[in-house]
N, C-alpha and C positions, 0 to 999 in steps of 0.2 A: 158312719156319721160324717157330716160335712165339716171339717174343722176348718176354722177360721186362723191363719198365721199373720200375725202383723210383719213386715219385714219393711226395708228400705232400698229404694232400688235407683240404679243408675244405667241411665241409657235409652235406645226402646231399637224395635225391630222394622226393619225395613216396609213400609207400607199399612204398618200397622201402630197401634199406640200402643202406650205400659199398662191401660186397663179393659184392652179389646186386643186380644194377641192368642197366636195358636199355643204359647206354652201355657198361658194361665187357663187358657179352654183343655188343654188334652189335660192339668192337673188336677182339676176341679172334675174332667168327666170320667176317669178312669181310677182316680185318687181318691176323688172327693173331697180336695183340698182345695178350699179360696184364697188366692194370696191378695193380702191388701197392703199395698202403701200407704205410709204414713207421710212419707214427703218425698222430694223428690228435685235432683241437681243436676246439674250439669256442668261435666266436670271432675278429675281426680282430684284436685287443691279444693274445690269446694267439696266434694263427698269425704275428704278426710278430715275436712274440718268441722262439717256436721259431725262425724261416727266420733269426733274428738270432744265434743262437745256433750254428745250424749253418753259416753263413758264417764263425764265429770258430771254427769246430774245421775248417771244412776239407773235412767229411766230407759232400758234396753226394747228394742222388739223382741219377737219371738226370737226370729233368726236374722243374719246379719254377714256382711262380708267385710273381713276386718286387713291389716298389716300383721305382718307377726309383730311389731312391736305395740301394735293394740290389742293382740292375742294376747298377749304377756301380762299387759295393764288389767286386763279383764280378768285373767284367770288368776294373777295375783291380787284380785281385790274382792276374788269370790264370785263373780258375778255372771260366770257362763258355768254348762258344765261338761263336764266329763261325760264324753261322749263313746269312750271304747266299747263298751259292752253292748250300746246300740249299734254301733260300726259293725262289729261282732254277728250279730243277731240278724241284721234287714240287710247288709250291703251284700249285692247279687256277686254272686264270681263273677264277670262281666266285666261290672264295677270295678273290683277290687284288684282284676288284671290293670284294667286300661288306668288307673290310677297307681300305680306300681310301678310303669313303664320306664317312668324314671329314676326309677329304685326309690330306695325305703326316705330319703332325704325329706321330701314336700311333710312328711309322717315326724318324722323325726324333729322337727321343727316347729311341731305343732305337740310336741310332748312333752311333757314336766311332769319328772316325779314317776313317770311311768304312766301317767296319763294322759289321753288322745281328748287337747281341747279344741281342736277344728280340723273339719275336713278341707284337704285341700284344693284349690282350684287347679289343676294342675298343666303347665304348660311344658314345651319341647326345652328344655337346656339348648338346644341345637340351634335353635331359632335366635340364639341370643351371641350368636359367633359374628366375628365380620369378615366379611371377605373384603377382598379387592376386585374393586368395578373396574375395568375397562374399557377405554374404544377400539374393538378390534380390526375394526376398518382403518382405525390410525394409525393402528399396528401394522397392519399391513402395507397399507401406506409409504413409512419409512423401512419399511423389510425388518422390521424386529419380532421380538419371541416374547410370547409372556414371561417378564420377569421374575427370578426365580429368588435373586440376590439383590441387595439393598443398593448397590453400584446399577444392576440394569435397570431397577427401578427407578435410580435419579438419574440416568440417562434419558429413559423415557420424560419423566417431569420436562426435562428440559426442553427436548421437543417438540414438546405438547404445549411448551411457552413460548420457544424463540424462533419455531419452524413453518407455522402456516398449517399447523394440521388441516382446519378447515378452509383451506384454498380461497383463502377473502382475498386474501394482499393488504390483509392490516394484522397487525398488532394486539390482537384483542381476546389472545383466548391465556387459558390459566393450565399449568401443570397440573396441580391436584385441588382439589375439593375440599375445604377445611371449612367447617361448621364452629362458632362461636359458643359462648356459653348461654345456655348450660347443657347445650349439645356435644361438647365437645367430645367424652366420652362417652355420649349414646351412642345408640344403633340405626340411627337416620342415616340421610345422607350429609357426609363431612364430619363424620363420628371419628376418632384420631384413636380407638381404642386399636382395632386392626395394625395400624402404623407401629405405636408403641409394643405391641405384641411381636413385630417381628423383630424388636429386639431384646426380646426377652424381658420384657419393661412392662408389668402388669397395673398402673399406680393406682385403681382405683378397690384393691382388694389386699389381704392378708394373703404370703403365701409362705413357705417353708423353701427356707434356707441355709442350708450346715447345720440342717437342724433344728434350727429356732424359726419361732412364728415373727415373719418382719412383714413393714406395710411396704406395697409396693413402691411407692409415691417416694419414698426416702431413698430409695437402691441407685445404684450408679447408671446403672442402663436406662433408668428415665432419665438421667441427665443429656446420656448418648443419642438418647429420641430426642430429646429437645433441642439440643445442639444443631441436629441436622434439620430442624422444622425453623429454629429461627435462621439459618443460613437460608434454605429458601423462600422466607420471608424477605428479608432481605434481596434477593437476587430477584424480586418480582413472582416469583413461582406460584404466589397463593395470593390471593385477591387482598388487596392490603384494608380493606373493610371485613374484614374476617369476625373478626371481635365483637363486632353487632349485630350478625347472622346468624339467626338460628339456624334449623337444617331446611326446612321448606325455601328460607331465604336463599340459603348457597346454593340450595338445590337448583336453585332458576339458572342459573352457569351450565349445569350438564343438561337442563331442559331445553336450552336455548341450542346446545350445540358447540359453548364456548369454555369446556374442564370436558375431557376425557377422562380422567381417570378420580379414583375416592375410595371411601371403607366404609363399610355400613352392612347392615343386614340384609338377609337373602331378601329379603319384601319391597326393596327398592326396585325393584323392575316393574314393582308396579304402578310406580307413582311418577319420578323425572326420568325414567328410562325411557317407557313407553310415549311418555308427553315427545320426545328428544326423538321415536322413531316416527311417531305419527307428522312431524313436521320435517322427520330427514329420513326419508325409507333405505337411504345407504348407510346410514347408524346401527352399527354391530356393538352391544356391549356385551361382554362378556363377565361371566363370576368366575374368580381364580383365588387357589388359597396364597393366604398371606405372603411374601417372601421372607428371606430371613437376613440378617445382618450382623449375625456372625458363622461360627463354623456347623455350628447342629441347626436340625429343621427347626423353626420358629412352631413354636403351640400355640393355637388361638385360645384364647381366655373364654369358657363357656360358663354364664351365669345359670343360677337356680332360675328354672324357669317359673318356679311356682312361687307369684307373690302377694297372694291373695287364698286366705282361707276364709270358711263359712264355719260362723259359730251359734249353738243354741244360747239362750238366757238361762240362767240355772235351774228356775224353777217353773219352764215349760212343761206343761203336760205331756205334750207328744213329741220329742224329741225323734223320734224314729221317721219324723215328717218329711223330715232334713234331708234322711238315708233313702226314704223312699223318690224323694224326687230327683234325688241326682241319680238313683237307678234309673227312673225312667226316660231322664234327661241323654243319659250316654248312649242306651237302650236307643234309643230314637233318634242319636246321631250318629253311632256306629254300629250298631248290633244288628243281628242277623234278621231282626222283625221291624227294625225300621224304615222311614218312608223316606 
């Protein structure tokens, strides 16, 4: 039978739109499923304040992508359901590897009670580390080594502020890269999570210490990170408009050629790195892990990659629709019969 799901959707595909697209044609022709929207945004702040809105009237679609803490509202207010025994039932092994891979966590967090109220959408934890960006052409330049410890790395800073890296004969480039709020502890570029991490300074998460669950944000080693960020403030080090730049903003400094170095995720190479080579083809940057800034290796801080589940409305008929298409959706991005 052709079944009809209401759902709400954010986004669209390259070339195509949200109601002429190859996933809503291969669902409909191999499925027999029509997906229709009901509305439609742009944007995460406006999509969460729809899905926030239609939690408080009641009036759900079929299926839905929610936060887990709109998981929580939903499932504690009755209004999605328990989906285990469909999970059970339709999810291909395929499936249930490739959404595993992160271990049982994206699952876990979508259960109460012992019950599976959303599939997860599931992303890399890995993807959510920062590295340290580099100019390794700079590096070369002054004959140094990627730094390993938090002394060669403010060596470096300094160079890269008071030495001419880029051969102008002015005054005009920045040690490190530091992104503003509310970037500050993203994964952009000028994200300071990396930084604080290699002093063992997590402040934006809970972690275990002598035992007890403390916030990181309160520990002495974020003071020790901060310390040394406002000293190079102060010294000229970081762009003293810091504060008003997001990450796209500060990013214009390593695009331009004038910050060598930052912290952010592996996916910056493909935005002011690449801009930074195509205008300077002797721009080397380089991804290197964190250094560290005391005596043991520095841990990078790896978030849940997955933050975003799909949930049914309680009293869907087909609830198995959910399972069946993110089969065929993995199936056709990584599986052995995909195009």
């Amino acid at each position: 039978t052709d079944d009809t799901i209401e759902t709400y959707a954010l986004g669209n595909l390259p070339g195509q739109t949200l109601e002429d697209n190859f996933w809503l044609d291969t669902y409909r022709d191999e499925l027999g499923i029509n997906v229709v929207y009901d509305w439609v945004v742009k944007g995460d702040d406006e999509y969460n304040q729809k899905i926030n809105i239609t939690i408080a009237t009641g009036e759900l679609p079929d299926i839905m992508s929610v936060t887990a803490t709109q998981m929580v509202q939903l499932a504690e207010a009755d209004l999605i359901a328990d989906i285990s025994d469909v999970y059970e039932a339709y999810a291909a092994d395929f499936t249930k590897e490739t959404l595993t891979q992160e271990g049982e966590d994206p699952f876990l967090a979508a259960s109460i009670d012992g019950k599976m109220y959303g599939l997860p959408v599931t992303g890399g934890s890995v993807d959510s580390v920062d590295l340290m960006w580099i100019r390794q052409d700079w590096l070369d330049k002054f004959g140094l080594e990627i730094p390993q410890t938090m002394d060669e790395l403010l060596t470096i800073i300094d160079k890269f502020t008071n030495e001419d890296p880029d051969g102008d004969g002015e005054n005009n480039t920045y040690g490190i890269g530091v992104a503003g709020s509310p970037n500050v502890f993203g994964g952009g570029y000028g994200g300071l999570k990396g930084f604080f991490n290699a002093y063992g300074a997590y402040p934006t998460i809970w972690i275990e210490k002598d035992g007890q669950l403390v916030y990181g944000a309160t520990q002495p080693e974020c003071k020790e990170a901060l310390a040394t960020l406002a000293d190079l403030y102060q010294k000229g080090m970081i762009d003293p408009e810091f504060g008003v730049m997001d990450s796209g903003k500060a990013g214009e400094a390593g695009a331009a050629g004038k910050c060598g170095l930052t912290f952010g995720q592996q996916w910056l190479s493909l935005v002011q790195f690449q801009t930074n080579y195509n205008l300077d083809n002797d721009a080397v940057w380089s991804a290197c892990p964190i250094p560290t800034a005391g005596d043991e290796k520095a841990s990078a801080q790896a978030d849940l990659g997955t933050t975003r589940w799909l949930v049914v409305r309680k009293d869907f008929e087909h609830p198995e629709a959910l399972i069946k298409m993110a089969n065929l959706f993995i199936e056709k991005c990584w599986g052995e019969t995909g195009d």
